[in-house]
C-alpha positions in Angstrom: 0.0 0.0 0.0 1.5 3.5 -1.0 2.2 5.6 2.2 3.5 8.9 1.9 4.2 11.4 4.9 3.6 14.8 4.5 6.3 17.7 5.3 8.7 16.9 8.4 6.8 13.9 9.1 8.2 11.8 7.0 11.9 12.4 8.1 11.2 11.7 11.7 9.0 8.2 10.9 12.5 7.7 8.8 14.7 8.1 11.9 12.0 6.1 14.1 13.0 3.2 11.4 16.5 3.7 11.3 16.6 3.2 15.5 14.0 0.5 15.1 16.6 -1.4 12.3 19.1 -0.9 14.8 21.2 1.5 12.2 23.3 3.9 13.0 23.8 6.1 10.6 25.6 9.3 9.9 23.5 12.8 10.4 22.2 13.4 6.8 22.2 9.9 5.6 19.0 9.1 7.2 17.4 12.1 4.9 19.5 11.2 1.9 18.2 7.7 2.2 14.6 8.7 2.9 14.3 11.2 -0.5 15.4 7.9 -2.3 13.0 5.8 -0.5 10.2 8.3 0.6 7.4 5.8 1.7 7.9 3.8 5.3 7.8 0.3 3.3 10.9 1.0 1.0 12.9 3.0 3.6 12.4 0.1 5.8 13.9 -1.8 3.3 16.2 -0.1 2.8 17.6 0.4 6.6 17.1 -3.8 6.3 19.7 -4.0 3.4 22.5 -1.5 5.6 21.4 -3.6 9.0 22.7 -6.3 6.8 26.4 -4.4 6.7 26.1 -3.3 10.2 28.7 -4.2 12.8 27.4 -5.0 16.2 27.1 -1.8 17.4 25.0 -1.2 14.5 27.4 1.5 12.4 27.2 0.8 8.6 30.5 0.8 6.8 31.2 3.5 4.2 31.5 1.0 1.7 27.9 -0.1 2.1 26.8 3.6 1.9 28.6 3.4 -1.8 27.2 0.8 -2.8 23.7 2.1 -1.7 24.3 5.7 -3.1 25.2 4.1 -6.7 21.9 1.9 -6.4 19.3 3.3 -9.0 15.9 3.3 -8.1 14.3 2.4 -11.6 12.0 4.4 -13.4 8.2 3.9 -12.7 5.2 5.7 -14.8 3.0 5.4 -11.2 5.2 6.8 -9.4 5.4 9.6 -11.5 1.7 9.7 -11.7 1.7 10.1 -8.2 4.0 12.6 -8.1 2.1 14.5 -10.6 -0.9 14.5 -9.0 0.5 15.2 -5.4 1.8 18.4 -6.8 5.3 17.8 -5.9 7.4 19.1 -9.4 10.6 18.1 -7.9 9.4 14.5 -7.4 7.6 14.5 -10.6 11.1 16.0 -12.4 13.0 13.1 -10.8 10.8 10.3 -12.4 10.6 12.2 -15.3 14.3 12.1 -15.9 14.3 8.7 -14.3 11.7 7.9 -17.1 13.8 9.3 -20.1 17.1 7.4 -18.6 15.1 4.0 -19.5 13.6 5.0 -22.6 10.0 5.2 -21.4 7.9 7.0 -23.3 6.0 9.9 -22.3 2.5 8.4 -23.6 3.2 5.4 -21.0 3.2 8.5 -18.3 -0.1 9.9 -20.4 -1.5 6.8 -19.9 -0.5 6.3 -16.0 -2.4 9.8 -15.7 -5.4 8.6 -17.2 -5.7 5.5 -15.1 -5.6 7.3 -12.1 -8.2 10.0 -13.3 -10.5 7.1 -14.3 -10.2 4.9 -11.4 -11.1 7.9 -9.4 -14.3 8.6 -11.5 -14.9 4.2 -12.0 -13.2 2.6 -9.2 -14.7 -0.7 -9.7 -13.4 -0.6 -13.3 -10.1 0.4 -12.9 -7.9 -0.6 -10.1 -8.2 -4.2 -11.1 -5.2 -3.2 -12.9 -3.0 -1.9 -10.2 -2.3 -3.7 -7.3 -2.2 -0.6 -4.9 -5.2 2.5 -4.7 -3.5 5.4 -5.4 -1.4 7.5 -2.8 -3.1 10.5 -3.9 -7.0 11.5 -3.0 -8.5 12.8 -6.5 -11.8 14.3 -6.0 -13.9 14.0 -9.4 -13.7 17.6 -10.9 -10.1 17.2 -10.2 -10.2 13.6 -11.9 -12.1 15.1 -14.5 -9.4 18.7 -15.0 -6.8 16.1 -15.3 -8.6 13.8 -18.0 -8.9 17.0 -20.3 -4.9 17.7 -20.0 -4.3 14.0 -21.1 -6.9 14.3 -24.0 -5.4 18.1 -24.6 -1.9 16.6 -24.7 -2.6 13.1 -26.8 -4.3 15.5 -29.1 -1.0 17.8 -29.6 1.0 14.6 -29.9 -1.0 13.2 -32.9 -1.1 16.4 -34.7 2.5 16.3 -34.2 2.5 19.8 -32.1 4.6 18.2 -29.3 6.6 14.9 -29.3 6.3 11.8 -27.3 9.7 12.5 -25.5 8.2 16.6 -24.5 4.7 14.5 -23.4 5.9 13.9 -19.4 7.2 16.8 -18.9 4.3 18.8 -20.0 1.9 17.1 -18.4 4.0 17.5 -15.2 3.0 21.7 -15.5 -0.2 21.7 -17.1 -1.7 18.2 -14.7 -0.4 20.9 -12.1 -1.9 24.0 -12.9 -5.3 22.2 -13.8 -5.2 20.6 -10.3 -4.9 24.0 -8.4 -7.6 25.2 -10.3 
């Protein structure tokens, strides 16, 4: 189940973890960690994988903090759906490029969108194809503002006005300003 924390909250669930795990890590490491991993499940994974490394005391080697920091997260069309409609443009940047990197296409992202807009309108017709509801409330005129940006963009992509590799990042500003209103 998705699970984000909201502001500070998030960060201090993430050190909670970290002492739970029995890791000791050094000050900004617990952050740096977190903005990779920013849901409880995943970060808890993640403080698993150092535990792992740990000595008994519970400090992680530098060597395992490489090896974590050159870890890629891989790219992942819900996620950046969810970051879309959560409003955070730094998040949605990240999958964005994260997106690009592995030569996902933006009409994959147009079609996360329009999932997520439909399952909010037609729940019983759409999350039978996702595993998870998603992490982000969308009330039906806001389900219904973001529908018209993905028809608005699919539109300029088959008239050839804007490519398929322009499509994500688009839709991370205009999904936005639709959703604010």
């Amino acid at each position: 189940m998705p699970c984000r924390a909201r502001g500070g909250e998030g960060l201090e669930w993430a050190e909670v973890i970290a002492r739970e795990e029995g890791v000791k890590l050094p000050g900004a490491t617990v952050e740096a960690v977190y903005r990779s991993a920013p849901d409880p499940l995943s970060f808890r994974q993640e403080m698993r994988s150092l535990a792992a490394h740990a000595d008994e005391e519970g400090r992680v080697p530098a060597r395992a903090l490489d090896v974590l920091r050159e870890a890629t997260i891989g790219a992942s069309v819900e996620r950046w759906a969810q970051a879309v409609l959560a409003g955070s443009t730094a998040e949605a940047r990240a999958e964005t490029g994260a997106l690009e990197r592995e030569g996902i296409g933006g009409t994959n992202a147009l079609w996360a969108l329009a999932e997520c807009a439909l399952a909010a309108l037609e729940p019983q017709s759409f999350y039978y194809r996702r595993a998870a509801r998603p992490a982000v409330p969308l009330p039906a005129a806001k389900a219904r503002a973001v529908l018209d940006q993905v028809y608005q963009a699919d539109r300029a992509l088959k008239r050839g006005e804007i490519r398929d590799t322009e499509l994500a990042s688009t839709l991370v500003q205009t999904v936005r300003r639709a959703i604010r209103g």
